[in-house]
Structures are given as structure tokens and as C-alpha cells.
C-alpha positions as CSV (number, residue, x, y, z in Angstrom):
1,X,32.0,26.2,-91.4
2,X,34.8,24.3,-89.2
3,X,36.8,22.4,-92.0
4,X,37.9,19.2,-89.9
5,X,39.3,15.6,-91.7
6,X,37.1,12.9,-91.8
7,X,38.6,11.8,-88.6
8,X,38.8,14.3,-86.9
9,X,35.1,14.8,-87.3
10,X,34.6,11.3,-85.9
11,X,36.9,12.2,-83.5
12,X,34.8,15.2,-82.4
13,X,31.1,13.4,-82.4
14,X,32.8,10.4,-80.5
15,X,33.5,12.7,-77.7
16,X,30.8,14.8,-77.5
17,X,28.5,11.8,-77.0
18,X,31.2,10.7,-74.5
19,X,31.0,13.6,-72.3
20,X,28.2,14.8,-69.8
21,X,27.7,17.9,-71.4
22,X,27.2,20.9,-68.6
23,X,26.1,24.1,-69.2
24,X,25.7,26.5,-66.2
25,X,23.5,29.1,-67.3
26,X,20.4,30.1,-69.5
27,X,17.5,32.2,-69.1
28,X,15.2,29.7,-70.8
29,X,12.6,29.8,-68.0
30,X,11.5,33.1,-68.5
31,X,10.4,32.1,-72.4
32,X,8.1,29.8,-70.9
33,X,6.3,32.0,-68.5
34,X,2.9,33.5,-69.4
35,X,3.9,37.3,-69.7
36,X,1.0,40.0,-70.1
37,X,0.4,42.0,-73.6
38,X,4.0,39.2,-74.5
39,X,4.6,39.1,-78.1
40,X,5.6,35.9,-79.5
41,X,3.9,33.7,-77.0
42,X,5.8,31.8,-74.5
43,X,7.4,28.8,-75.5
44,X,7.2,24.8,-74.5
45,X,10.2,22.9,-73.8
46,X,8.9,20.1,-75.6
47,X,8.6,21.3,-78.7
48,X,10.9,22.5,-81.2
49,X,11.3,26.1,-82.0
50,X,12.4,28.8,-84.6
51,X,12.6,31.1,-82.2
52,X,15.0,31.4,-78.7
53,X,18.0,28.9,-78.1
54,X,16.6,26.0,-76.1
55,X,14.3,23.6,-76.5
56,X,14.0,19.9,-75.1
57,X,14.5,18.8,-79.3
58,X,17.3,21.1,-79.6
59,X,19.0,20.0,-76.3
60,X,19.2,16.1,-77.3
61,X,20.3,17.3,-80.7
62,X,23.2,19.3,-79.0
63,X,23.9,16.6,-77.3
64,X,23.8,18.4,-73.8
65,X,23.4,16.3,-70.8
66,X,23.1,18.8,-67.4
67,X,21.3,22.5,-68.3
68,X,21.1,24.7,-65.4
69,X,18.3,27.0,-65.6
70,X,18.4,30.6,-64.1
71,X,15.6,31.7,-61.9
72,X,16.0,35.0,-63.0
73,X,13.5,38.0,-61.8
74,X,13.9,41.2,-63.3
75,X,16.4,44.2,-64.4
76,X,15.3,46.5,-61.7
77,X,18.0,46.9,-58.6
78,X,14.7,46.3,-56.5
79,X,11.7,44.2,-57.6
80,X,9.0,43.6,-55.3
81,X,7.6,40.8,-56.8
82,X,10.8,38.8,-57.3
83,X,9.6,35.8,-54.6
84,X,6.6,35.1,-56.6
85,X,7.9,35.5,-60.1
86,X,10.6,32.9,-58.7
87,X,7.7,30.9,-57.5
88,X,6.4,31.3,-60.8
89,X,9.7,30.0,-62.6
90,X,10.2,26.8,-59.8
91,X,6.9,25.7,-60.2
92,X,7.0,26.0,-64.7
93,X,10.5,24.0,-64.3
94,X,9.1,21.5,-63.3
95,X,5.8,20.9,-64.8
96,X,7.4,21.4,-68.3
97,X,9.4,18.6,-67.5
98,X,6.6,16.3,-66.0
99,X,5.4,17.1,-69.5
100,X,7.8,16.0,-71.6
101,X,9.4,12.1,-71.6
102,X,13.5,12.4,-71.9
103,X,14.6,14.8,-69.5
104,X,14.7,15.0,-65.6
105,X,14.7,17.4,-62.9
106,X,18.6,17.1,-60.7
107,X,19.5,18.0,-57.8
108,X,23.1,16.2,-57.1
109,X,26.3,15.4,-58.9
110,X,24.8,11.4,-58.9
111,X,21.5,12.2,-60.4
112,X,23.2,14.1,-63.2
113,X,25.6,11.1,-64.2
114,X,22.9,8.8,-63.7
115,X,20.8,10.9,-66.2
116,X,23.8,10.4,-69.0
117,X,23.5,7.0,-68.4
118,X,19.8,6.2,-68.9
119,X,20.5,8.7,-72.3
120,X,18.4,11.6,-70.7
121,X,18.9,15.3,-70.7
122,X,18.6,16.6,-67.2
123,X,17.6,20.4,-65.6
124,X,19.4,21.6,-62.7
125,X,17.7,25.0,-61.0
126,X,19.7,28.4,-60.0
127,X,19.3,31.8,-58.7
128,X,20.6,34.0,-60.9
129,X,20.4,37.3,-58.2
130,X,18.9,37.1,-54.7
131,X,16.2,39.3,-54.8
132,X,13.7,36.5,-54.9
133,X,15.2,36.0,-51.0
134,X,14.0,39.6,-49.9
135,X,16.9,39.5,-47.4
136,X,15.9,36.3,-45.5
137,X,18.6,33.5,-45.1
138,X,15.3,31.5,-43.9
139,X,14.0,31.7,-47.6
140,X,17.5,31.0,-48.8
141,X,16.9,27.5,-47.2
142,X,13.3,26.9,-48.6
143,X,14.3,27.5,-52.2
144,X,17.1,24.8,-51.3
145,X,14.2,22.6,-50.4
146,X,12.7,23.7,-54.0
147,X,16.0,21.5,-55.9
148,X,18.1,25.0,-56.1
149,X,21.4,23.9,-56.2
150,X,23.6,27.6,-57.4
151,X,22.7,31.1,-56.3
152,X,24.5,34.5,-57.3
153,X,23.6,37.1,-54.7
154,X,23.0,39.9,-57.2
155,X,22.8,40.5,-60.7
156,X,23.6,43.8,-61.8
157,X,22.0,46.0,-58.8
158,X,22.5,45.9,-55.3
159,X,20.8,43.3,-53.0
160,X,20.7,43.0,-49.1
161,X,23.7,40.5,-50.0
162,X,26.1,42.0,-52.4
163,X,26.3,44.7,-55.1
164,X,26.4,43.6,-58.6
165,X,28.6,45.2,-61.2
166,X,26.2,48.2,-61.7
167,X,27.2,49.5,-58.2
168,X,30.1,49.3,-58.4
169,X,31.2,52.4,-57.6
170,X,30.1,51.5,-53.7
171,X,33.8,49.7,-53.8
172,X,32.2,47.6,-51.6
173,X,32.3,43.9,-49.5
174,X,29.8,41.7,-48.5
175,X,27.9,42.7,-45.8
176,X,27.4,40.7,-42.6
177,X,24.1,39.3,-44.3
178,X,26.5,37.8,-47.7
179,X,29.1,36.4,-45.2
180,X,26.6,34.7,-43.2
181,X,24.1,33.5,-46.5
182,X,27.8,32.1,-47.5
183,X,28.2,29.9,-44.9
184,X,24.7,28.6,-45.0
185,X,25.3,27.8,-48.2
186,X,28.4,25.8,-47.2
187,X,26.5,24.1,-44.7
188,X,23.6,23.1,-47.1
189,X,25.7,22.5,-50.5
190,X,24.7,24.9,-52.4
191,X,27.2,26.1,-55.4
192,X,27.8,30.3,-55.3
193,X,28.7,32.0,-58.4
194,X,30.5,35.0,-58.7
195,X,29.2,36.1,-62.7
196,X,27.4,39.9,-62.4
197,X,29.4,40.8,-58.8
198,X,31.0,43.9,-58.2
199,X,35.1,43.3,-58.7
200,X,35.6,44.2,-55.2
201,X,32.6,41.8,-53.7
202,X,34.7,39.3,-56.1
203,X,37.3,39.8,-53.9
204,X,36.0,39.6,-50.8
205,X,34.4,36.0,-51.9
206,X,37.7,34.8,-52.5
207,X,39.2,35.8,-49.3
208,X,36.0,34.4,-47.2
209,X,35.7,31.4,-49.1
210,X,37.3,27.7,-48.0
211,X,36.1,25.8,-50.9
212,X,35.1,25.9,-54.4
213,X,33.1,28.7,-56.4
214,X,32.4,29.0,-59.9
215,X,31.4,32.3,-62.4
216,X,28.8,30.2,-64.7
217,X,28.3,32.2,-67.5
218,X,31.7,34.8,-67.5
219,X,34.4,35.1,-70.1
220,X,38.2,36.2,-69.8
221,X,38.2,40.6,-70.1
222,X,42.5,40.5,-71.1
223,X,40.9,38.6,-74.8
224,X,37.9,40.6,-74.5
225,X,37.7,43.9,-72.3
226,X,33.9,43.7,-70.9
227,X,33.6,44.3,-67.1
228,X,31.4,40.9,-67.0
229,X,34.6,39.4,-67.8
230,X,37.1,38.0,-65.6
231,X,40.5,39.1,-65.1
232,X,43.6,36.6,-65.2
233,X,44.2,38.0,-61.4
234,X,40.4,36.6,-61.0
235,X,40.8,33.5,-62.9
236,X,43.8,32.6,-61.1
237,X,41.7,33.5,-57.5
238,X,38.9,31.5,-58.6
239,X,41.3,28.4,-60.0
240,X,43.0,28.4,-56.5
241,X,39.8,28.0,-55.1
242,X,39.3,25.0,-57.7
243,X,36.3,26.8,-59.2
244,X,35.6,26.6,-63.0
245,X,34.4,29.6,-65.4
246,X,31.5,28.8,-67.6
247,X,31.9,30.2,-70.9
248,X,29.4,32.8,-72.5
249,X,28.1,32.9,-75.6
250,X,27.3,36.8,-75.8
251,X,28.6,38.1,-78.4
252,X,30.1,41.4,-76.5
253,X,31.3,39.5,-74.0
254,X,34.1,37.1,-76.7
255,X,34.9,39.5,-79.3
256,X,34.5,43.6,-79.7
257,X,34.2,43.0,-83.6
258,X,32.9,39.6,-84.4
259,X,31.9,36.9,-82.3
260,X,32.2,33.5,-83.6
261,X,33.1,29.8,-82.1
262,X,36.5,30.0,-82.8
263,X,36.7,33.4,-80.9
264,X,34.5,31.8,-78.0
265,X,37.6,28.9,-77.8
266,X,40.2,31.8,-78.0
267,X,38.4,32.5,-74.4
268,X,39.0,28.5,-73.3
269,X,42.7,28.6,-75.1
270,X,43.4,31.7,-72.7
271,X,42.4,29.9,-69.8
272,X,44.0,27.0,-70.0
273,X,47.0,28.8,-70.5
274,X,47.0,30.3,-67.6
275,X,45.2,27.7,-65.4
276,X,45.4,24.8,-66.7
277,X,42.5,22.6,-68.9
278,X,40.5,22.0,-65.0
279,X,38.5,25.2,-65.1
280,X,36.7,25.9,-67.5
281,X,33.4,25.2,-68.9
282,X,30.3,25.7,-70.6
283,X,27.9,28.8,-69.2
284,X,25.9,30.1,-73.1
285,X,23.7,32.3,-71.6
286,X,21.1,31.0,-74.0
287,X,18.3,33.0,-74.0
288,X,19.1,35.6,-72.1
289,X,21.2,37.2,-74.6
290,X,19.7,38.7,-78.3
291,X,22.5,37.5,-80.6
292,X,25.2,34.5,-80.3
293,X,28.1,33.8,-81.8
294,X,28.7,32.3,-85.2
295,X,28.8,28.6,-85.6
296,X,26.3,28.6,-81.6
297,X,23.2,30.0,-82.8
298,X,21.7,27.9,-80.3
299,X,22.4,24.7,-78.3
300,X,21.8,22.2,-81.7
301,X,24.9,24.0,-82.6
302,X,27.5,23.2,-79.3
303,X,29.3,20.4,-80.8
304,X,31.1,23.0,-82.4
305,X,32.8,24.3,-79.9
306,X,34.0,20.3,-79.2
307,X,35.1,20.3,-83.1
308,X,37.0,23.6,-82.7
309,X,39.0,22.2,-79.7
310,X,39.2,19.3,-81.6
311,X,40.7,21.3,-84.4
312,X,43.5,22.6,-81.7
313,X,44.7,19.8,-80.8
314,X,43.2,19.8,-77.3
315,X,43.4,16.2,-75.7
316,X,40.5,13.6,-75.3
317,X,40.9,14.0,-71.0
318,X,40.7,17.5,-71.6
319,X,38.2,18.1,-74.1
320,X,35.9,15.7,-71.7
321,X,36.5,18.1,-68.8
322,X,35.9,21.3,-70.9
323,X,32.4,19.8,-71.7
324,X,31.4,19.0,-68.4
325,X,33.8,16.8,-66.2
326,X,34.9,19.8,-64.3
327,X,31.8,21.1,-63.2
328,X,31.2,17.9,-62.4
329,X,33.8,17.7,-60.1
330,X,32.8,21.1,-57.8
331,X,29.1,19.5,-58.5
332,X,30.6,16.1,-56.5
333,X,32.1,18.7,-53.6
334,X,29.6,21.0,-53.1
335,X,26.3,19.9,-53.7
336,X,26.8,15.8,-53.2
């Protein structure tokens, strides 16, 4: 229970139905998919669950405005069947919300703000690993033409693009294929995230990047030592690039005891610190991960981290860009 004054409580609702709520990752998608011998049966967005993290209900109640939703296809470092599961996952994104009155599909900073201001809850699509691109740039542009907006070129394994953190060991840097996927993704406005990369592909990013990149759903590993965390040497790389972290919600990821809301904002506290209050963000994870953090057991529950910050003593400008207003702002640069 966050104890806030009367006030301060006002204080904290006013602004979170202020802000346009962002959050750059979940793996809601794959709840909704049809799965053989799957037991509970996949979900709807439209209707409220006891089970999972997100729902279309549970969203408006939570008061989030932008969810980004991870086209995610498998744990294996190579799945042949990744382009048609991320068929699969494109096509259920957007009949579930054809189905359901109150949220919209996105594709640009402009759609997203216009969404807060008709009072709907909007979905934003992302690769979370390339697989689904079977090492074709041309395919890289076609899911573009689906409404993806954010790619990560691996997740744990390696792809034709980059190693993720499970191969690490390779030491490696992008190959000719990442650098040049990089650049179309420059040319096309497409946001790259740098959450599940191997430290030293990190690295490389930086040094081939111009503009801005974001790690949507990664944490800070000098408050909590995970290697899907960032280091301040990262975070300060990734702020010079005027990228923005989002934050995660899994529990192993913001403390190695307990994991609760205040912990999570020990993460944003640590940040700012060393940053400054203009990047960082939201990234739960929501349904991809089995347990969450006291006080966030699902998105109903994320005006708590805005009455925590509240509780800090964190400004109204910078509370408002913690929610969302600086995603928005690499939103505005790279994808239009």
C-alpha cells in the first residue's frame, strides 16, 4: 500500500490522466493466439481477465494511452516457422482490435497523440527478435508496410543480424547484414532497440548509430546485477544518443530479494541521477514474464508507479515525461 496525503493522491490521478501513458513492450499477442493442446485457452483483448496482465478493460483502467505489442516468435536460437507465427501475431493485432470499440491500431508519433485526445487506448506493433525476417532486409521492409514501427534484431540467440545475450561469448559486432538492416531502418523510421543484445553488439550500435535508440523493456544492472540490465556506461551511451530505457517489471530484473513498485522506481531514481529525468520510461514486459512486482500485478495497477514518484517528490514536467512524453519524443524523430 503507497500511503500518500489526500493531495498528493489527487495530485498523482491528475497526472496520470494528464500523461500519454507509453509502454514499450508486452508479450500480450502470444495470449491471444490459438496454441495446440494450450491450457487456459487464449485470451480476448476485449474482455476482462483473471488471468495474464493485459486486457483492453484493464488498459483504460490503468490509464495507459500507447501499448506496444511484441511480435515475439519463439525461444529457440533458430525457428523455422517464425515468418508465419509473425504473420499469425500481425494479422490477430489487428482483428482484436477491429473487434473491440476504444482502442486503435498506430503507426506515428501523431496518431498516438491524437488517440489521447479522442480518450482511446492505442496499439503500436514490434519485433521483438528478427527471426521472423529469415535474413532478408526485403522482408524487413514488408513488415514495415504491416504498421511495425520497433525491431530488436535478436532476442536471446543469434540471428543473421546480431547475437543476443545468450551468445555472448562470440564477443561479437554486427555483421555487414545488422549494419546495413540499420540503415534501412533509418531510411524507413523504424525505432531499434537494444533490450536482449549481446554487450558487445550494444556497443557496436552505439558507435554505428547517428540518431536515437531505445532498450524498451531493460532495467539498470549497478541497482540490480542481471545481464538484461543496463550498465551506467550503457545508459549514459544510449542517453547521448537521446534514447530512453523502458522500465521492466520482472521481478529478477529490479530486485534479487523482493520486487516491488518502490524497488521498480529505485531503477527510474538511478537513472535520473545519472542522466537526467529525459530517458526513461515505461517497458512491463507484461505477459511475457510469470510474476511482477508488488503494487504492478498488472497494467490496472501502473498508476502506482506515478504515485510512488509522486511520493518522491519528482516534478509534474518530469513525472509527464517518465510516463510517456519521452518516448514520445524519439517516437516524433524516428518514426514521424
Amino acid at each position: 500500500m503507497i500511503e500518500l496525503s489526500k493531495v498528493q493522491e489527487e495530485r498523482a490521478m491528475r497526472l496520470h490522466r494528464k500523461a500519454v501513458v507509453v509502454d514499450t513492450h508486452c508479450d500480450t499477442l502470444m495470449q491471444f493466439l490459438k496454441q495446440p493442446n494450450r491450457m487456459p485457452p487464449a485470451r480476448k483483448l476485449g474482455e476482462k481477465a483473471d488471468r495474464g496482465h493485459i486486457d483492453l478493460p484493464r488498459m483504460i483502467e490503468g490509464g495507459v494511452t500507447c501499448q506496444t505489442f511484441a511480435v515475439y516468435t519463439g525461444r529457440r536460437a533458430f525457428v523455422p516457422e517464425a515468418t508465419q507465427v509473425a504473420l499469425q501475431m500481425v494479422d490477430k493485432f489487428y482483428s482484436e482490435i477491429e473487434a473491440n470499440d476504444g482502442i486503435v491500431a498506430v503507426a506515428s508519433h501523431d496518431e498516438i497523440v491524437d488517440a489521447k485526445k479522442k480518450g482511446l487506448v492505442c496499439g503500436l506493433l514490434a519485433l521483438e527478435g528478427a527471426e521472423p525476417l529469415m535474413g532478408e532486409i526485403a522482408l524487413l521492409r514488408v513488415f514495415y508496410r504491416l504498421g511495425v514501427r520497433m525491431l530488436s534484431f535478436a532476442w536471446n540467440y543469434r540471428t543473421p543480424f546480431a547475437d543476443g545475450l545468450n551468445a555472448k561469448r562470440a564477443e561479437s559486432k554486427l555483421p555487414e547484414l545488422g549494419v546495413q538492416a540499420l540503415k534501412e531502418m533509418e531510411r524507413l523510421g523504424m525505432i531499434f532497440d537494444v533490450s536482449h543484445l549481446a554487450d558487445t553488439v550494444f556497443w557496436d550500435v552505439a558507435d554505428v548509430m547517428k540518431g536515437p535508440f531505445i532498450a524498451s523493456h531493460s532495467n539498470c544492472r549497478a541497482v540490480c546485477d542481471h545481464p538484461r540490465n543496463l550498465t551506467d556506461d550503457m545508459i549514459r551511451a544510449l542517453a547521448d544518443h537521446g534514447g530512453v530505457m523502458g522500465m521492466n517489471f520482472a521481478p529478477a530484473f529490479v530486485d534479487k530479494d523482493k520486487a516491488t513498485v518502490e524497488k521498480m522506481v529505485d531503477h527510474v531514481d538511478h537513472i535520473v541521477d545519472l542522466v537526467g529525468p529525459d530517458h526513461v520510461g515505461l517497458g512491463s514486459d507484461f505477459d511475457g514474464i510469470g510474476s511482477t512486482p508488488e503494487g504492478l500485478e498488472d497494467v490496472s495497477k501502473m498508476p502506482n508507479m506515478t504515485r510512488v514518484m509522486v511520493k518522491r517528490g519528482y516534478s509534474d514536467e518530469d513525472i509527464l515525461k517518465i510516463l510517456g512524453g519521452n518516448h514520445l519524443r524519439v517516437f516524433k524523430q524516428v518514426i514521424g
